[in-house]
C-alpha positions in Angstrom: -59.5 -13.3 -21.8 -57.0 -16.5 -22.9 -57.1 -19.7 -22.4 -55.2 -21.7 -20.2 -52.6 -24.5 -21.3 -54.7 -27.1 -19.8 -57.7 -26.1 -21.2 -56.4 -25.6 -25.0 -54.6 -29.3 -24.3 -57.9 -30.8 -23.4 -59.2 -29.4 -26.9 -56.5 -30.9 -28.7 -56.5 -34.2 -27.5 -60.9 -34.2 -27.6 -62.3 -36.6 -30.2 -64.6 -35.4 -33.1 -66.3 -38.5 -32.1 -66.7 -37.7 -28.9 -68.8 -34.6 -29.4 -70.2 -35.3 -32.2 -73.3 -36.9 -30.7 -73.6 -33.6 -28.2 -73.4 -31.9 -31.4 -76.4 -33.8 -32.9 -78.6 -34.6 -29.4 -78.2 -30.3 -29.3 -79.7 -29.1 -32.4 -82.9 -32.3 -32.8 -83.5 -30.9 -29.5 -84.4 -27.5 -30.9 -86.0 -28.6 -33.5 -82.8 -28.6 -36.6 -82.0 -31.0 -38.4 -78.9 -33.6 -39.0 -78.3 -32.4 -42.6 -78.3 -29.0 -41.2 -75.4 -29.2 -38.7 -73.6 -31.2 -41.4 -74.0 -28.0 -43.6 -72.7 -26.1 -40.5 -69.5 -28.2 -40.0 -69.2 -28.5 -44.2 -69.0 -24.6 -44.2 -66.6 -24.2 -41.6 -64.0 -27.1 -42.4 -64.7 -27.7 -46.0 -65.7 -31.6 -44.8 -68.6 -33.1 -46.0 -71.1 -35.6 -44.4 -69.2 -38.6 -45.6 -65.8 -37.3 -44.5 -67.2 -36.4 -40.9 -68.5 -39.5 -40.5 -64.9 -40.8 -41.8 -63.5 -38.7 -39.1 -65.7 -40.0 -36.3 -65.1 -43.7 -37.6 -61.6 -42.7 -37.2 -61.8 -41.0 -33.8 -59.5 -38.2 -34.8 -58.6 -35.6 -32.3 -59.8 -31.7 -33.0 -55.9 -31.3 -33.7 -55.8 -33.6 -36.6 -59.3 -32.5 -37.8 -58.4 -29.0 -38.0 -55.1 -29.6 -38.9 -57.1 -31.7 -42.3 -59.8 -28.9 -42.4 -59.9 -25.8 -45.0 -61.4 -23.3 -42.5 -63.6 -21.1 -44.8 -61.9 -17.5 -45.8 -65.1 -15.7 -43.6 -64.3 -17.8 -40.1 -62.8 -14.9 -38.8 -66.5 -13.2 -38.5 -67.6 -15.5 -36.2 -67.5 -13.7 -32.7 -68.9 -13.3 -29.8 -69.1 -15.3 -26.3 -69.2 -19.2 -26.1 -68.8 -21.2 -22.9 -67.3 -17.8 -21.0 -64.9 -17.0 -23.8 -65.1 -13.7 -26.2 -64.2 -16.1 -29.4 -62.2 -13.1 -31.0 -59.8 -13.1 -27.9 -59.0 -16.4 -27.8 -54.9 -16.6 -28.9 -54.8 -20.3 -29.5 -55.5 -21.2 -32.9 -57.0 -24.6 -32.5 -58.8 -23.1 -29.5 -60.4 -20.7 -31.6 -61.0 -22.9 -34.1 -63.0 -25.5 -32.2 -64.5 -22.5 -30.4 -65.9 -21.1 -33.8 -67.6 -25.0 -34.6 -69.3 -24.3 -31.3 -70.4 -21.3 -31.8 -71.9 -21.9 -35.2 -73.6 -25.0 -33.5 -75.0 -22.9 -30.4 -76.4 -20.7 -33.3 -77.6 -23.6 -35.3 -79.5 -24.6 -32.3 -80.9 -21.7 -31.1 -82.5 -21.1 -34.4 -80.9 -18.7 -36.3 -81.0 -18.5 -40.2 -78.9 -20.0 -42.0 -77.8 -17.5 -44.3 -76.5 -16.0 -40.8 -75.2 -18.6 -39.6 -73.1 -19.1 -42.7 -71.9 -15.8 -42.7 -70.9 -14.4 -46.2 
């Protein structure tokens, strides 16, 4: 299944910001913590808590943050279905990638272990 041009647009112009609290409202919810699903986003982009926050202060899109972000060398094991989408499918790049950071978050969330969720 790929995505649509309108739907890997609306990814690109999305805010970091604008999720961010989704992100956070998501895993207190079930019960993780903040620190954890900066550990989450650290692993996958390489930023840490003080750099996200930079990013949110500076409303970047998800194109600039994953066009700043060092995607760790073990993304590409992070599969399986998110919002309707098989995530190893997905030909956009910058689809995939913001698909991966909600994956990770889903797991985060649903409580799965760390050292699974941070594969390798």
């Amino acid at each position: 299944m790929s995505t649509s041009p309108e739907h890997d647009a609306r990814f690109a112009k999305m805010t970091f910001a604008s999720v961010y609290p989704h992100y956070v409202k998501k895993v207190e919810s079930k019960g993780r913590t903040i620190a954890e699903l900066h550990q989450v986003i650290e692993w996958l982009t390489g930023f840490d808590a003080a750099k996200q926050q930079q990013l949110i202060d500076e409303k970047v899109n998800f194109e600039e943050f994953f066009k700043q972000a060092t995607l760790h060398p073990n993304a590409h094991l992070i599969t399986g279905m998110i919002c309707g989408y098989r995530i190893e499918d997905i030909q956009t790049p910058l689809t995939k990638q913001a698909r991966y950071l909600d994956k990770l978050i889903d797991e985060l969330a649903k409580g799965r272990k760390m050292e699974k969720i941070l594969r390798g």
